[in-house]
N, C-alpha and C positions, 0 to 999 in steps of 0.2 A: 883545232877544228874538229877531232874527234868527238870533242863534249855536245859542241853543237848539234853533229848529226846524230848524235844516237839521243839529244832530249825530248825526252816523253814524259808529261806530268804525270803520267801512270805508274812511272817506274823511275820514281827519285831514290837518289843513299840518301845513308844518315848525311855525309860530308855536304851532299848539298841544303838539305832541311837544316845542320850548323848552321851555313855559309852560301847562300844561295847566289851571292851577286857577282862572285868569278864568272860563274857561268850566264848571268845576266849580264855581263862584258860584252862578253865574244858572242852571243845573243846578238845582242844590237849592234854589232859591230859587223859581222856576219852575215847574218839573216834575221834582222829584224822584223820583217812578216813573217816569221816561220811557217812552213806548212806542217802541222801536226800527223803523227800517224794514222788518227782517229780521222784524221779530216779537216778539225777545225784551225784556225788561227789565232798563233802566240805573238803579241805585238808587244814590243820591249821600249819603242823610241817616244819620247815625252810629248813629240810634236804629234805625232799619230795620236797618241791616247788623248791629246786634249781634243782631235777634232774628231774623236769617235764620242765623247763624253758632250760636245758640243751640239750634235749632230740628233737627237731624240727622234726626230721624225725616220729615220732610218735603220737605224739601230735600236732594237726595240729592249727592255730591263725583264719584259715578263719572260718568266721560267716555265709556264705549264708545261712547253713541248718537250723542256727537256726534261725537266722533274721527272713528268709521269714515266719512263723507261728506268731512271735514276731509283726510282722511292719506289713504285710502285701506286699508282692511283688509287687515289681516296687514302691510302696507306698516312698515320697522323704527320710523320717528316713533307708529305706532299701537301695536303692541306695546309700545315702550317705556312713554309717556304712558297706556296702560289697565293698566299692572303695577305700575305705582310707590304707593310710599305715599300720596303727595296727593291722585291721582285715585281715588281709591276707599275704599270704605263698609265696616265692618265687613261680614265677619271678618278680610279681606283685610289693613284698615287697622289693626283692632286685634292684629291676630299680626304686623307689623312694626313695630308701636312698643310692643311688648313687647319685643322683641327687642333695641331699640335704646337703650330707655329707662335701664340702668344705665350708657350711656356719659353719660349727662348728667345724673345726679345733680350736686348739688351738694359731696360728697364728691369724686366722681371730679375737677370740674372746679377744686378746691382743689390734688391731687395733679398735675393738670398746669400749674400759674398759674405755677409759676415756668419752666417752659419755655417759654411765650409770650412773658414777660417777656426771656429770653434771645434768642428769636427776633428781637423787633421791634429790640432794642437792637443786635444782629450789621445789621438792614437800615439804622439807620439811622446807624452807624458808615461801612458802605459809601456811604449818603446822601451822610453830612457828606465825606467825600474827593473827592468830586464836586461840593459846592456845591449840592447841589439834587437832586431827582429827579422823575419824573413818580408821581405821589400814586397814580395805579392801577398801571399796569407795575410797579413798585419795590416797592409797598407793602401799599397795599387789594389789591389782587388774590393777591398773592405770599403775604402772611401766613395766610388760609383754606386758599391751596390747599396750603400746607407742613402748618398741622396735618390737613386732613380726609386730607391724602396719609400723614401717621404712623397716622391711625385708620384706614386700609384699609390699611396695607402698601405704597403703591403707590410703587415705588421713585425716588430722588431722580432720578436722570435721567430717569424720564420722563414728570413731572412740570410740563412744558414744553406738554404735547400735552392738557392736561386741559382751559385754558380755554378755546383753539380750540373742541375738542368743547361744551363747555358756550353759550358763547354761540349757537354753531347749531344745539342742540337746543331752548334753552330760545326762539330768537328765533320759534321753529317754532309758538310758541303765543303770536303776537303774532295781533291780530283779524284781520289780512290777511293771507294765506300766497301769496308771490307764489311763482310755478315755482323760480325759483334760490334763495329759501328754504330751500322743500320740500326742494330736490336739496341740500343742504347740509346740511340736516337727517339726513335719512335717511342721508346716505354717514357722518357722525357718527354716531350709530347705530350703525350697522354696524361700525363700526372701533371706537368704546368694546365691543361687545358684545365682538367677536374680541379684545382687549385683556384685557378682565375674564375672561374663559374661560380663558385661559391662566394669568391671575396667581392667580385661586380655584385652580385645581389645582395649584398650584405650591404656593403657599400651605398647601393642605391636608396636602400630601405633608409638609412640615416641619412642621406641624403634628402629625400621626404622628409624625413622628421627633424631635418636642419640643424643635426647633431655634429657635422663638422665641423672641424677647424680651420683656421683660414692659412691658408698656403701649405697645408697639408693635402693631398692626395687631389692637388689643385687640377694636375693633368686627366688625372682617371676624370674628375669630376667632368673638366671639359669634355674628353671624349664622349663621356656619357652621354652628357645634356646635347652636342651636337651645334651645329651652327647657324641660324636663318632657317632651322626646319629642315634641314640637312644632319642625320646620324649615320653611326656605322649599322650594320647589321650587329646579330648577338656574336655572330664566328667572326665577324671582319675587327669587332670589338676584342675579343680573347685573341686573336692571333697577333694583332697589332701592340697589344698590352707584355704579350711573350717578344716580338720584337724589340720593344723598347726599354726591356729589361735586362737581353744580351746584350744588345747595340751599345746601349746606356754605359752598359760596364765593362765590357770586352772591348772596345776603342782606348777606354781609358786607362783601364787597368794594365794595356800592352805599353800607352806611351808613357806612363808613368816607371814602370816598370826597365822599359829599353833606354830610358832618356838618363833613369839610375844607373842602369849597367854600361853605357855609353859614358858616362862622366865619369866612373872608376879605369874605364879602356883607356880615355884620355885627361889627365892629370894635370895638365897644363887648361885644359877647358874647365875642365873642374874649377880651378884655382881660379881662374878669370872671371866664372860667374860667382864663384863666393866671395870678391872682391869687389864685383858689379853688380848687383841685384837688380841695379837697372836695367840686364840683359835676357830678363828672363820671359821675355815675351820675342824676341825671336831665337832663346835657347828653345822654347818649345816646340817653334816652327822648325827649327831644325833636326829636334828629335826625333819631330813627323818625318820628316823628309829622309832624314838616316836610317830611322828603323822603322818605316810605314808599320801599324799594324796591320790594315788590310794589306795585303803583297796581291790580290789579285781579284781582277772580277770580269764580268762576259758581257755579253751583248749577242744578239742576235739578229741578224740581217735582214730587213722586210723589205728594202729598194735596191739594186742593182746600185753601187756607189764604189771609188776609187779610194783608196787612201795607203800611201807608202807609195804609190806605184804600183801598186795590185789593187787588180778589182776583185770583189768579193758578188757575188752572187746572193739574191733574196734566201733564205734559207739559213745560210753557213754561221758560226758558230763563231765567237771570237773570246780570247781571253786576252782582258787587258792587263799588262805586268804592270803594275802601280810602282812596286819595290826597283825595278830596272829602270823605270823611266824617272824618276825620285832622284837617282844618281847616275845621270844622262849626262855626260860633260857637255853637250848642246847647250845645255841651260845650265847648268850648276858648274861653274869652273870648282877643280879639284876636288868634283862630289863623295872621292871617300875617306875624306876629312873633314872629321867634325868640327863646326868654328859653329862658336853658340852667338855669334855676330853677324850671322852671316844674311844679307841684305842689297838684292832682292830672295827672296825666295817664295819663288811661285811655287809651289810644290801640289802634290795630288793626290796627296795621304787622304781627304776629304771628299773624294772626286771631283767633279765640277758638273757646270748646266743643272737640269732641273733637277740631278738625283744627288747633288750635293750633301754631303751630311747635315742633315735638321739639326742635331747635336752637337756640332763644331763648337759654338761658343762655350757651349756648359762645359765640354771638354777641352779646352783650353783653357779655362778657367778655373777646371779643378788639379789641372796640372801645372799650372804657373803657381798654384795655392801650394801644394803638396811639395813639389819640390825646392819653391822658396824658402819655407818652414823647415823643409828637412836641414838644408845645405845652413841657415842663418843658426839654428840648434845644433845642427852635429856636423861640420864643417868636416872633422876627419873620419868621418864613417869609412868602415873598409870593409869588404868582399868575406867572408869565412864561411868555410865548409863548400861544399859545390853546390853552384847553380845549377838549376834543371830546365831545358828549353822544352819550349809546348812540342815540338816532334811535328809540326803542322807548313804546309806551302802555303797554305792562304791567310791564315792568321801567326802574325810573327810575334812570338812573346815568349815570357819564362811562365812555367808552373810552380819556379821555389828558388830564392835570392838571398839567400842568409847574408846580414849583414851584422858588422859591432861597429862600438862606439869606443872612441879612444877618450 
C-alpha cells in the first residue's frame, strides 16, 4: 500500500519507468480513481477508461487550458500540441480526420501492402549481411518513418531528421517537463515547422504543375486540396503534417519494437507464432495490449458526471492509464501473460469513440508485415549486447535492441 499512496506521476524511479505495471496492480486494485497530489485524477480500471473515452460530450481532448501554464503560450511546444488532431474536440478534430480518413481505408491499405512488404524485405536483407541489427535503429523505427515519409512527400534524404524531431516533441508531453526538455522541444518545433513550410509550398507548386506521382505524397496532397471546399488553415496544415509524422512512427515503432522484446521474454510464444503465422494478427493485438505504447492520456471535465463511483467536477483534470487498464484481470483473464492467441481482446492501446487512432489499420499492418518477415527469415534471432528503454511514462518503448542471427 505504501506505493500507492506515495504515487505521483511527478516523481516516478527508474524501477517504475522499467516496470510500471506492479504498481498499476495495487493502483487498481486499491484506489483506482486516485486522487492525485496535483489535484487531478489517475484512472487505472478498463471499465472506467472505456466509458470516459466513450463519453466526448463530457470529457473534453482539447489541451489549451492546460498547455498554456505547461509550454508557455504562443511558446512553438504550445502552438503545436493545441493544433494537432489529438488535442482537440470537434470541429477542429472532426475536419482533420475527414481529411485524412481516405488514406486508411482498407482499400487504400490493400493498394499499398505490397510495398511494405518490399520495404521490410530490402531492411532485412541488409539486416542479414550484417548478422544482426538493432530492432529499433534498422527496423521498428526506420519502417514508419519510410512510409508516413511516402504519404507526405517528405523526401528520402531528409528523412534522418524526423525521429530526432519526434522524440523531443512527443517527450515534451511526458508528466514532468524539465527546462532542457522544454528547450528541445520547442527548438523541434521550430525547425519541423520551417521544414514543412517549405516542403507544402514546394509541394503545392508541383502540384499545379501535375508533376506528381501517384500514391506518393497522396496524404499531403489531400490535406492540401481539402474537401467540398473545406481546407485547413496554413498553421492547422503544418501542425497537423508534424502530427502525423510522430503519431505515424512513434505507435509503430514502440509495437514493433516491444512485441520483439516480448517474444524473446517469452520463448514458448515465440515458438508458437513461428509455427503459426496464422497467429499473427492477434499476436499484434496482443503486443498492443502487453506493452501499449501510449501507457497514458487526459481528458478534461466540461459536465458534472460519475464514473468509478466518483464524481468529477467541470474543470478537474483526468489521466487515463491505458497501460493498467490493458492488463485489468476484469477483462483480460491472466493479463501478464503473453499468449499471442489470445481471443477476445478488446484492448485500448488505440483508444476508442471519436479519438480513436486514424492509424490503427496502417499500424497493424505494418506490424503483422515486419514481424512476420522477421520471425519466417530469422526464426532464432536472439537478444545481444543491452537494450536501452525510452526512460519515458507516457510512451513505452526501447531507444536501442541489439539483436543477431543464429
Amino acid at each position: 500500500m505504501g506505493r500507492v499512496s506515495r504515487f505521483d506521476l511527478r516523481a516516478l524511479d527508474r524501477d517504475f519507468l522499467d516496470n510500471p505495471y506492479p504498481v498499476y496492480h495495487l493502483l487498481r486494485q486499491h484506489d483506482p480513481v486516485r486522487h492525485m497530489p496535483d489535484g487531478s485524477w489517475f484512472l487505472t480500471r478498463y471499465d472506467d477508461l472505456h466509458a470516459v473515452y466513450r463519453d466526448n460530450r463530457r470529457f473534453s481532448s482539447d489541451k489549451k487550458i492546460e498547455f498554456g501554464p505547461k509550454y508557455g503560450e504562443g511558446t512553438p511546444l504550445h502552438r503545436h500540441h493545441t493544433t494537432s488532431l489529438v488535442f482537440n474536440d470537434p470541429p477542429l478534430h472532426t475536419r482533420v480526420r475527414r481529411l485524412l480518413a481516405p488514406a486508411f481505408t482498407p482499400r487504400a491499405l490493400k493498394l499499398l501492402e505490397h510495398r511494405f512488404v518490399d520495404l521490410v524485405a530490402r531492411m532485412l536483407d541488409r539486416a542479414a549481411q550484417q548478422g544482426g541489427m538493432d530492432v529499433i535503429a534498422d527496423f521498428a523505427s526506420a519502417l514508419p518513418v519510410e512510409i508516413v515519409g511516402d504519404m507526405l512527400a517528405v523526401p528520402h534524404e531528409d528523412r534522418h531528421l524526423l525521429r530526432d524531431w519526434s522524440l523531443a516533441i512527443l517527450g515534451a508531453l511526458e508528466p514532468v517537463l524539465t527546462p532542457e526538455r522544454a528547450e528541445q522541444g520547442h527548438r523541434a518545433v521550430r525547425e519541423f515547422e520551417t521544414y514543412l513550410e517549405r516542403h507544402i509550398a514546394d509541394w503545392e507548386t508541383r502540384m499545379d504543375a501535375r508533376e506528381v506521382e501517384d500514391a506518393y505524397g497522396d496524404v499531403l496532397a489531400g490535406l492540401i486540396r481539402g474537401e467540398n471546399g473545406e481546407k485547413l488553415t496554413s498553421a492547422e496544415l503544418v501542425q497537423n503534417c508534424i502530427f502525423l509524422l510522430n503519431a505515424g512512427h512513434e505507435t509503430t515503432t514502440n509495437l514493433i519494437g516491444n512485441g520483439i522484446a516480448a517474444l524473446l521474454d517469452w520463448p514458448d510464444e515465440k515458438r508458437r507464432l513461428t509455427d503459426d503465422p496464422g497467429l499473427i494478427k492477434t499476436a499484434i493485438e496482443e503486443f498492443l495490449r502487453f506493452e501499449s505504447s501510449n501507457q497514458l492520456g487526459n481528458r478534461r471535465v466540461v459536465e458534472r458526471v460519475e464514473i468509478g463511483g466518483v464524481t468529477f467536477e467541470p474543470g478537474a483534470l483526468v489521466t487515463l492509464c491505458i497501460g493498467a487498464a490493458n492488463r485489468d484481470p476484469a477483462q483480460f483473464p491472466d493479463p501478464d501473460r503473453l499468449d499471442v492467441g489470445r481471443t477476445p481482446n478488446r484492448h485500448l492501446a488505440f483508444g476508442a469513440g471519436i479519438h480513436a487512432c486514424a492509424g490503427m489499420s496502417l499500424a497493424r499492418l505494418e506490424g503483422q508485415i515486419a514481424v512476420q518477415q522477421l520471425l519466417a527469415r530469422f526464426p532464432g534471432f536472439r537478444a545481444t549486447g543491452k537494450a536501452v528503454r525510452g526512460g519515458r511514462a507516457r510512451f513505452r518503448g526501447y531507444l536501442s535492441f541489439p539483436v543477431e542471427f543464429s
